[in-house]
C-alpha positions in Angstrom: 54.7 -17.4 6.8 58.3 -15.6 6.3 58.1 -12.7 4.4 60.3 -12.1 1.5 62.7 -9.6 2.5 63.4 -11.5 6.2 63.7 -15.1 4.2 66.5 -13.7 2.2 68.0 -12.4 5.0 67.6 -15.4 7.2 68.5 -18.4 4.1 71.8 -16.1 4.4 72.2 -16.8 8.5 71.3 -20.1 8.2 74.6 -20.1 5.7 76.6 -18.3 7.8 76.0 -18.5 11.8 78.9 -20.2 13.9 77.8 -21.9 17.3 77.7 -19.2 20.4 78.7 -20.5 23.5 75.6 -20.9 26.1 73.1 -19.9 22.9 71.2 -22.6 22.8 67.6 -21.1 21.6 67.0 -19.3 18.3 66.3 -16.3 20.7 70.0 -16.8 22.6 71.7 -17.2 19.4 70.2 -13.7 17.7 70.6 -11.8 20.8 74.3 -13.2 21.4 75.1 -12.0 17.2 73.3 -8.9 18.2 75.8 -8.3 21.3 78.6 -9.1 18.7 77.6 -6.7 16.1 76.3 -8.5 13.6 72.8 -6.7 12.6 72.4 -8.6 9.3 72.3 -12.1 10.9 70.3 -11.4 14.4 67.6 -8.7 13.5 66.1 -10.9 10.8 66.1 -13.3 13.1 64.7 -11.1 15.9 61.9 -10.3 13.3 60.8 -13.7 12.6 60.4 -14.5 16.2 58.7 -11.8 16.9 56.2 -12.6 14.2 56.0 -16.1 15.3 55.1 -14.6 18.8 57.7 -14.5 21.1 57.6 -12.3 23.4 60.8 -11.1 24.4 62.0 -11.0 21.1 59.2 -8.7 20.3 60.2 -6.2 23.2 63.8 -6.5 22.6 63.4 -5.2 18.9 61.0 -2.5 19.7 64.1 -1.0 21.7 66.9 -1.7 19.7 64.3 0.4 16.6 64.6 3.5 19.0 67.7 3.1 21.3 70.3 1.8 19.3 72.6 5.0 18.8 75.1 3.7 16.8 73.0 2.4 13.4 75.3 -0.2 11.6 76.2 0.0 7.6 73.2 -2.7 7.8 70.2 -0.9 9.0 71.6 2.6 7.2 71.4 0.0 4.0 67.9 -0.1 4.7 64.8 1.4 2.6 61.7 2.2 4.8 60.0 -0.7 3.9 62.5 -3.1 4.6 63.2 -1.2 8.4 59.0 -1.9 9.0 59.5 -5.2 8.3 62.2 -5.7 10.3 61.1 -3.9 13.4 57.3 -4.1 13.3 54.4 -5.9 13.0 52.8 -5.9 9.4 49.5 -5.0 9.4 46.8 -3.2 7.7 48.5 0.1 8.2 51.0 2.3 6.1 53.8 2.3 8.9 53.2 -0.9 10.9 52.6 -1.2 14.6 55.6 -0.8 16.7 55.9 -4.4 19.0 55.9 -2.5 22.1 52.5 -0.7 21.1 51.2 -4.9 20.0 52.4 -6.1 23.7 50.9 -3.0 25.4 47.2 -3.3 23.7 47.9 -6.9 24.4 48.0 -6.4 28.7 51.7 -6.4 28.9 52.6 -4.7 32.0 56.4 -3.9 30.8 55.5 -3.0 27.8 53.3 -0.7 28.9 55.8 1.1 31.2 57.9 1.2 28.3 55.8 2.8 26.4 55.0 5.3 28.6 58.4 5.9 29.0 58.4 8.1 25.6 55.8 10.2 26.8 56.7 14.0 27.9 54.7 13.9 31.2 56.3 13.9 34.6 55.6 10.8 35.8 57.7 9.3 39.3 55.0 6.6 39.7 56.3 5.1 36.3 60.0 5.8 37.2 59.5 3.2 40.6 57.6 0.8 38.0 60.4 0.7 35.4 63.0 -0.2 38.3 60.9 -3.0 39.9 61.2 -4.6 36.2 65.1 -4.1 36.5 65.1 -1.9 33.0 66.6 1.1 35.5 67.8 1.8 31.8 65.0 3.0 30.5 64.1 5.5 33.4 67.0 7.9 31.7 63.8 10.1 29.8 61.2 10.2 32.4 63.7 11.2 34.7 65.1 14.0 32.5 61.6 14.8 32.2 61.1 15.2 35.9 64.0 17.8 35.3 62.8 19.8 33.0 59.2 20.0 33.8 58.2 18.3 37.0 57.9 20.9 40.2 60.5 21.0 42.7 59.2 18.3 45.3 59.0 16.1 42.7 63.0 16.6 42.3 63.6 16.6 45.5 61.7 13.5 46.2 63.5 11.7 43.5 66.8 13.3 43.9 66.8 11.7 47.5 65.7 8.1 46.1 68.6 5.4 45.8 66.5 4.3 42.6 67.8 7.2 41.0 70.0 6.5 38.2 73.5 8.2 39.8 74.8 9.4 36.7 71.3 11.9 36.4 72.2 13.0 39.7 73.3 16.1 37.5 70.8 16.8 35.7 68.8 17.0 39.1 70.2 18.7 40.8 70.9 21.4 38.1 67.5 22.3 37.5 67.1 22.1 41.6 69.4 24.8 42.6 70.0 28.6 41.9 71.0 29.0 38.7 75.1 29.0 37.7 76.5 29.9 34.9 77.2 26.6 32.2 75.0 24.9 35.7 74.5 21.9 33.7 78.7 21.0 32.5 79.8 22.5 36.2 76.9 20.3 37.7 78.5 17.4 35.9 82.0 18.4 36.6 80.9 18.1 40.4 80.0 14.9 39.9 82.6 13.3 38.1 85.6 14.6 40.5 85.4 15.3 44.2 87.2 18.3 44.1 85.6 22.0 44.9 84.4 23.4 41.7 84.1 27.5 41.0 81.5 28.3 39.0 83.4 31.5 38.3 87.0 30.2 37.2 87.1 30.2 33.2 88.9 26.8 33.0 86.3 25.1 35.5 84.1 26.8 32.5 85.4 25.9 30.0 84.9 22.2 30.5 81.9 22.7 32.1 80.9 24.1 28.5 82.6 20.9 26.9 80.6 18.4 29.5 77.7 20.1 28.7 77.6 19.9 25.3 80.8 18.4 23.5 82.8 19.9 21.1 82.6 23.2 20.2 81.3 24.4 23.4 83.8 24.0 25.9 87.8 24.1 26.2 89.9 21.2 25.0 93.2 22.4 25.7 95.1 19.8 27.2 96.6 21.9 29.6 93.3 22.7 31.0 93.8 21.7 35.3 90.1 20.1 35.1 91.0 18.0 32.2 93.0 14.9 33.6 89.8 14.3 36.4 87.2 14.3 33.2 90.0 11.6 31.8 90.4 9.4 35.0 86.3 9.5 35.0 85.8 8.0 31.2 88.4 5.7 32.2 87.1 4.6 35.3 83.4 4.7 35.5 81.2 1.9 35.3 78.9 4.0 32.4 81.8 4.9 30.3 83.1 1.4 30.2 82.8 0.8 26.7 84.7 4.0 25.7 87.6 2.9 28.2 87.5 -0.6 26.7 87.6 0.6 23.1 90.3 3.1 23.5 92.4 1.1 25.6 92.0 -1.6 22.8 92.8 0.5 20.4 94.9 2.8 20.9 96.7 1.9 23.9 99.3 4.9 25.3 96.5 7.7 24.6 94.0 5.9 25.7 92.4 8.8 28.3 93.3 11.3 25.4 91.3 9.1 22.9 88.3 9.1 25.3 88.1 12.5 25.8 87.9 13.0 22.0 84.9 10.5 22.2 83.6 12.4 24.9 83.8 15.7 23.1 82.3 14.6 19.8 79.6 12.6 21.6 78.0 15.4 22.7 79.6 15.8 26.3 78.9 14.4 29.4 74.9 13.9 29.2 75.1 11.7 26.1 78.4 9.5 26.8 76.3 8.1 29.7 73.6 6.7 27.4 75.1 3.8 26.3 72.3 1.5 27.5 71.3 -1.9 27.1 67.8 -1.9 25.4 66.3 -4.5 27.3 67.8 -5.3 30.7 65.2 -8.2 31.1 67.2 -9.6 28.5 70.5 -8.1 28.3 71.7 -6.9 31.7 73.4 -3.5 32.0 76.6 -4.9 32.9 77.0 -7.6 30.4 75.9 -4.9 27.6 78.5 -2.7 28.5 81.1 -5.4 28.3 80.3 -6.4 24.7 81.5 -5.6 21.2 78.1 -3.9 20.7 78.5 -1.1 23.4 82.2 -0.6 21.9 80.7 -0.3 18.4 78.1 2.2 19.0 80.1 4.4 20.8 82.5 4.6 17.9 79.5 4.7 15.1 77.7 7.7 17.5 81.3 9.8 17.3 81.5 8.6 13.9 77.8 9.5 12.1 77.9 12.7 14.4 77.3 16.0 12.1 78.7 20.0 12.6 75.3 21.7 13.7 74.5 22.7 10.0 74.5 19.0 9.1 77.5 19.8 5.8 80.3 18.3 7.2 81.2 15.5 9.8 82.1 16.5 13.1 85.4 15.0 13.6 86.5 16.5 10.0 86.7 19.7 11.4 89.6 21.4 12.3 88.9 21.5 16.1 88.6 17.9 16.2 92.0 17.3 14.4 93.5 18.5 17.4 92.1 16.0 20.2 93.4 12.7 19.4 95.1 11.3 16.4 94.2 7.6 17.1 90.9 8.4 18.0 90.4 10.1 14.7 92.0 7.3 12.7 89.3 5.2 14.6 86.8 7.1 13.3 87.6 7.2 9.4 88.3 3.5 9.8 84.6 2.9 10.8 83.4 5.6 8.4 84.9 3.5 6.0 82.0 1.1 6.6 79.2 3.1 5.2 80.7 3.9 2.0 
């Protein structure tokens, strides 16, 4: 039986939806308005699937519930209540069973992995299992885990595997060696560029600071020698795709300048590389970076991101003003939205 709140939601798609190319399925078609943006027509649809039984559409919403970094206007719209009925199963229960906790109880060897994949332990057995299911995605935690509190063969071990997701290579090998000053930003910095960095030189510093932890923490002057590698990276790396797309969209001439602003009120190097598909099973890596979704949620994440004392957005402030006036104007447009 539909539930209330998902009928009124999907009486409204059946109203609205326009035919998608090579959607043939109910499944195909939310998953192809999910890639496009549209949260109010494909999660109710997601949700009744997944009540009806299907399986993929069960694991597919379980990740979007936790990985989707960008939250529309829709989902933001939502009360608690609604959000349980839209991502989980109703049951007897105050908060619902998550679908990835139904499928795991149920013998599902993915969803399993993926649920493990939340847990704090250091765990390389369940790194090689997530890989030979293709969600190399969802090995990001565990393997930051592995970082922070595995021993040092087990970073060796996995530092030296081709599995490895390349852009934690970092994060690795960071925690691996003798400690540097800023280790983590002049770590990245290493790897973005294949020039000789000096963990001594304040400029190589200063943007280490920024790729560690975005703005605030690091130097945005553009006249900083490190800064136009950082810019040919964002616009030419396979993980930062979306940002490249959006800002060469967008804003055309400063388009490198525009994504280093993302970059910097992202968070830094470590969270621009997170833009992942949920469920690669589903939705390869490559064809979610190429999508309006991937372009949208890194605009929403610079957009919702908050000072640390939550009063104020980030990109209000007065450091922000200075890093890109079309990326800026980007930002207020889409903040526009959840007014």
């Amino acid at each position: 039986m539909i539930r209330p709140f998902l009928a009124a939601f999907l009486l409204a798609a059946q109203v609205a939806v326009t035919p998608i190319a090579r959607a043939d399925t109910p499944f195909e078609q939310a998953v192809a308005l999910w890639l496009q943006g549209d949260d109010t027509q494909s999660l109710p649809m997601l949700a009744e699937l997944a009540a009806e039984g299907n399986v993929e559409a069960r694991l597919l919403l379980a990740r979007i519930e936790t990985s989707d970094l960008g939250p529309s206007p829709f989902r933001q719209s939502l009360d608690p209540a609604q959000s349980r009925e839209l991502f989980r199963q109703k049951d007897w229960s105050a908060f619902g069973q998550s679908w990835l906790t139904v499928e795991a109880r149920a013998g599902n060897e993915l969803a399993q992995a993926l649920l493990n994949a939340k847990r704090p332990e250091p765990d390389p057995d369940l790194i090689m299992r997530l890989n030979a299911f293709g969600e190399h995605q969802a090995t990001d935690y565990p393997t930051r885990i592995i970082a922070l509190y595995g021993d040092a063969d087990m970073r060796r071990k996995l530092l030296s595997d081709d599995r490895l997701m390349r852009d934690l290579k970092p994060y690795l090998t960071y925690l691996s060696n003798t400690p540097e000053p800023r280790g983590d930003g002049v770590a990245a910095l290493r790897h973005i560029q294949p020039d000789a960095v000096e963990a001594s030189s304040e400029q190589a510093l200063g943007m280490a600071g920024l790729l560690a932890l975005g703005l605030g923490y690091g130097d945005t002057s553009p006249d900083n020698p490190w800064r136009p590698a950082v810019e040919n990276w964002l616009m030419t790396s396979a993980s930062t795709r979306p940002i490249a797309q959006l800002c060469t969209e967008r804003c055309t001439d400063d388009a490198p300048t525009c994504a280093f602003a993302l970059l910097a009120l992202t968070g830094g190097y470590f969270e621009v590389i997170r833009t992942d598909s949920p469920l690669e099973t589903v939705i390869p890596q490559a064809e979610f970076l190429d999508s309006p979704r991937a372009r949208l949620m890194v605009l929403r994440r610079a957009a919702l991101a908050r000072t640390e004392t939550n009063l104020e957005w980030l990109s209000e402030t007065e450091p922000a003003a200075a890093l890109s006036a079309c990326a800026i104007n980007l930002i207020r447009e889409e903040r526009q939205a959840y007014k």
